[in-house]
VOMIKOL-494863 format. One line per 10 residues: their letters; for each residue x, y negated, z negated of N, C-alpha, C. Coordinates in Angstrom, 3 decimals. Atoms other than C-alpha are relative to their C-alpha. Example, Ala and Ser with C-alpha at 12.3 -4.5 7.8 and 13.67 -1.06 7.14 Angstrom:
# residues 2
AS = 0.890,1.190,0.000,12.300,4.500,-7.800,0.900,-1.200,0.000; -0.820,1.190,0.060,13.670,1.060,-7.140,-0.770,-1.090,-0.730
//
This chain:
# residues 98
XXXXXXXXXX = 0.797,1.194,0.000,0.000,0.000,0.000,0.848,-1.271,0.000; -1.545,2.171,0.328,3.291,-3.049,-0.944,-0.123,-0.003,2.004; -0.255,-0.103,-1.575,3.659,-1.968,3.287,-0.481,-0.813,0.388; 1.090,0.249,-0.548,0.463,-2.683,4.384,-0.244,-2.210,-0.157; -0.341,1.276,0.454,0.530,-5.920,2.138,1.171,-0.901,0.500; -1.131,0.763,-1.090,4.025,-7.178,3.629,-0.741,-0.389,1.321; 0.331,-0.061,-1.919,2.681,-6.543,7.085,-0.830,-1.240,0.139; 0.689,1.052,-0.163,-0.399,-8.767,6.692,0.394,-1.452,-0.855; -0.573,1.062,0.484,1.647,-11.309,4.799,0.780,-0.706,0.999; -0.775,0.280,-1.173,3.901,-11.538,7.935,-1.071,-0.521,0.897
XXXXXXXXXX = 0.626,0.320,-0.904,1.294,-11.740,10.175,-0.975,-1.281,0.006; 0.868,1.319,0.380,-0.876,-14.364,8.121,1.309,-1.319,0.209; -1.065,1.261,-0.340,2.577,-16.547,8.379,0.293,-0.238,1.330; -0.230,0.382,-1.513,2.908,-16.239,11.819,-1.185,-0.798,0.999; 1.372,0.863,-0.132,-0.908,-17.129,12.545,-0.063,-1.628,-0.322; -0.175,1.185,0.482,-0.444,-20.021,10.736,0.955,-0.970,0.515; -0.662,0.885,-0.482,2.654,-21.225,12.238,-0.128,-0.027,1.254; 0.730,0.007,-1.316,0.871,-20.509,15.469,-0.771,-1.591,0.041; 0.916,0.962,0.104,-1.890,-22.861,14.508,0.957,-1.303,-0.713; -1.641,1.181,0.462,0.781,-25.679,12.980,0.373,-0.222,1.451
XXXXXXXXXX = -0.377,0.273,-0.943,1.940,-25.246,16.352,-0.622,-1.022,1.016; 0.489,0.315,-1.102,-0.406,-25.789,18.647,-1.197,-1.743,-0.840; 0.637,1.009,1.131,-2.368,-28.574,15.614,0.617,-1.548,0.540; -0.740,0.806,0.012,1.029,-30.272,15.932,0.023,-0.437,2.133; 0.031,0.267,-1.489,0.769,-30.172,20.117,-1.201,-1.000,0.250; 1.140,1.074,0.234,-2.419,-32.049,20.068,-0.237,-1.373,0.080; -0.029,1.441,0.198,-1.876,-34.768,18.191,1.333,-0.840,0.602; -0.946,0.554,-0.812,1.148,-35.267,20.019,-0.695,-0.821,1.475; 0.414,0.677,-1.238,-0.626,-35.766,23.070,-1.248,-0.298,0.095; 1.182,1.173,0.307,-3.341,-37.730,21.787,0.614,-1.167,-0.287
XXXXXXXXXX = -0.561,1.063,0.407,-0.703,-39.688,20.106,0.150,-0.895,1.500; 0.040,0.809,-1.331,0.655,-40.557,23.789,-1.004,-0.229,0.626; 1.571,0.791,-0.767,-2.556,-40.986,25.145,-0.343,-1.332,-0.421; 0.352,0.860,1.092,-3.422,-43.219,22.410,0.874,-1.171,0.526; -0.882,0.877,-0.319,-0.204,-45.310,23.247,-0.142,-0.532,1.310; 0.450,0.094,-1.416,-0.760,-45.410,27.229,-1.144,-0.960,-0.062; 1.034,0.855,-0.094,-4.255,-46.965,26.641,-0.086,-0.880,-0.898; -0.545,0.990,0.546,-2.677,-49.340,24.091,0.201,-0.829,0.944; -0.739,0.801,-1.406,-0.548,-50.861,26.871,-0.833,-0.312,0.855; 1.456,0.119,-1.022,-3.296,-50.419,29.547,-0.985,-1.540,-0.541
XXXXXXXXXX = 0.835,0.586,0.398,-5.793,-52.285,26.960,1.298,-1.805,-0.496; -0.841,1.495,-0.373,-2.493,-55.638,26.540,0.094,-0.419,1.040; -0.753,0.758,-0.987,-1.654,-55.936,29.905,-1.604,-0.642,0.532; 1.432,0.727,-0.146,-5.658,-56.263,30.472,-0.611,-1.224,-0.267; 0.166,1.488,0.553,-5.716,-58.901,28.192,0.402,-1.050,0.080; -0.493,1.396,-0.564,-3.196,-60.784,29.234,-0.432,-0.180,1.354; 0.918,0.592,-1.106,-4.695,-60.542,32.670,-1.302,-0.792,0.018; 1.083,1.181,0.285,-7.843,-61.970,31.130,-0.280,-0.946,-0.118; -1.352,1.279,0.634,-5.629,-64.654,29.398,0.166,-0.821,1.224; -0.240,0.816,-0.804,-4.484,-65.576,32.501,-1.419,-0.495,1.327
XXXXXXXXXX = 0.957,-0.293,-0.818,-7.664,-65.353,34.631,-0.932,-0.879,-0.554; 0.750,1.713,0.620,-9.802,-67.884,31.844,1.100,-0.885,0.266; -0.755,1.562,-0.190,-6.671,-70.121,32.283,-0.219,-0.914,1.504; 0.121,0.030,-1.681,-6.972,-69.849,36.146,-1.499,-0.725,0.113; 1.187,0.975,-0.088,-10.886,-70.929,35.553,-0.028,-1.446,-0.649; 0.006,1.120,0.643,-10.454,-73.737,33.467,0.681,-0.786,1.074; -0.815,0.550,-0.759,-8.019,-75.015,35.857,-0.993,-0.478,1.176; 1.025,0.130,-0.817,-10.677,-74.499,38.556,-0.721,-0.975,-0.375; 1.447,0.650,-0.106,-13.579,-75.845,36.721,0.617,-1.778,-0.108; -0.783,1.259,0.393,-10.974,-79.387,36.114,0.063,-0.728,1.416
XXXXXXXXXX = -0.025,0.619,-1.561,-10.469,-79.486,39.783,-1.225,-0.474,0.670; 1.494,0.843,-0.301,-14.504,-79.498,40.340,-0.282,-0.746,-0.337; 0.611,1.481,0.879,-14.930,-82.210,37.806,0.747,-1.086,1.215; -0.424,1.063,-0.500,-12.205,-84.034,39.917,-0.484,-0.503,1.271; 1.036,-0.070,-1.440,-14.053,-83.203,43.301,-0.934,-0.643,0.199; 1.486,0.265,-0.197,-17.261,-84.050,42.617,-0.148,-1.651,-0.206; -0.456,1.241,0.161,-15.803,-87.123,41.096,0.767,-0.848,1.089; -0.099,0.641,-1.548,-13.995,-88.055,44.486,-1.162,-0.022,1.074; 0.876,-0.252,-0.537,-17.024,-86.988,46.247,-0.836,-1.712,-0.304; 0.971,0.983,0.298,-19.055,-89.877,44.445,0.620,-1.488,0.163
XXXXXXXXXX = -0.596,1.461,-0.681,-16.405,-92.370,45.152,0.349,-0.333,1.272; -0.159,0.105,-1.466,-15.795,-91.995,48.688,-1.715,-0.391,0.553; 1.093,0.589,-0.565,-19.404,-92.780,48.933,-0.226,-1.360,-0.773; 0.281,0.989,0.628,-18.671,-96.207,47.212,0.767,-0.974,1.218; -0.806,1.450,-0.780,-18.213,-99.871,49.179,1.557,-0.258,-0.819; -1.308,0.025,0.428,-14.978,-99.855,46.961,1.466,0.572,0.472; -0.874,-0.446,-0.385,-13.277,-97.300,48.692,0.183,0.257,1.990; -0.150,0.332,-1.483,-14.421,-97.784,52.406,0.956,-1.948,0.279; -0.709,1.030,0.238,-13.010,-101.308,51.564,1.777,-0.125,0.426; -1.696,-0.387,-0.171,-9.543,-99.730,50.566,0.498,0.543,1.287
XXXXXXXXXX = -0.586,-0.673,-1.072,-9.370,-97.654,53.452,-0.261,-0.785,1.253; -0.351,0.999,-1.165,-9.809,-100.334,55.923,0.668,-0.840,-0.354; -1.105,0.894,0.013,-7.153,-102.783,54.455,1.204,1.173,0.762; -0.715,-0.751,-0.622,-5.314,-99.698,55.473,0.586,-0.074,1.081; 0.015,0.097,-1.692,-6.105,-99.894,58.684,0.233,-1.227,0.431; -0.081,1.609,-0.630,-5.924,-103.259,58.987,-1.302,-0.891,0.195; 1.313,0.650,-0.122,-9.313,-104.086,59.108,-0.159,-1.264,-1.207; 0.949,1.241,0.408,-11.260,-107.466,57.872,-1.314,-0.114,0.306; 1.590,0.303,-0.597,-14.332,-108.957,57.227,-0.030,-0.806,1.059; 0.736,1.297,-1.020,-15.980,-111.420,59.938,0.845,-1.425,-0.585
XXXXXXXX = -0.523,1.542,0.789,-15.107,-114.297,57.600,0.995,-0.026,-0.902; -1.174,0.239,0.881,-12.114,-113.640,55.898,1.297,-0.137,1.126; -2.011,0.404,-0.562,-8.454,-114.806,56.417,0.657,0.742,-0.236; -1.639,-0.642,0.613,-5.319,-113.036,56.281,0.918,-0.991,0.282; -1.105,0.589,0.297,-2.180,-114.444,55.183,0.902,0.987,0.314; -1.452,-0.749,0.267,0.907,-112.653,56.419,1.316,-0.665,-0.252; -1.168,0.918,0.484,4.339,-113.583,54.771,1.026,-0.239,1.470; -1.282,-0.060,-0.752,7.108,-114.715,57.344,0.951,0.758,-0.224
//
């Protein structure tokens, strides 16, 4: 009977460091998984990061647009852009220097 007892003492330790084994395989490669979609889930974010910066930037440029938009339809700036040209009114003078 001590035999019998050894035997399944051996065999319960080997079971066990079976399962230890394969326990420890696992979480290994959950661990790296785990890590992979770490990284995955930063570089995402900083693409996000940069992607609201990229809109803000945008929506700054529409404010400025819409805001040229409303001045190019003002007598202030058809004004400017014909001194440009050289243009005058009917009744005004120019002075050029010698």
């Amino acid at each position: 009977m001590p035999r019998n007892y050894a035997k399944k003492k051996k065999s319960h330790k080997a079971a066990m460091v079976t399962i230890f084994v394969v326990v420890a395989f696992f979480c290994g490669t959950l661990s790296v998984s785990n890590w992979n979609k770490q990284k995955e889930l930063d570089r995402d974010q900083k693409e996000i990061e940069r992607l609201e910066a990229e809109i803000a930037v945008q929506e700054k440029r529409t404010l400025d647009l819409n805001d040229l938009k409303v001045y190019v339809k003002t007598m202030r700036y058809v004004e400017e852009k014909a001194k440009e040209l050289g243009l005058v009114y009917k009744d005004e003078m120019v002075f050029k220097p010698r």
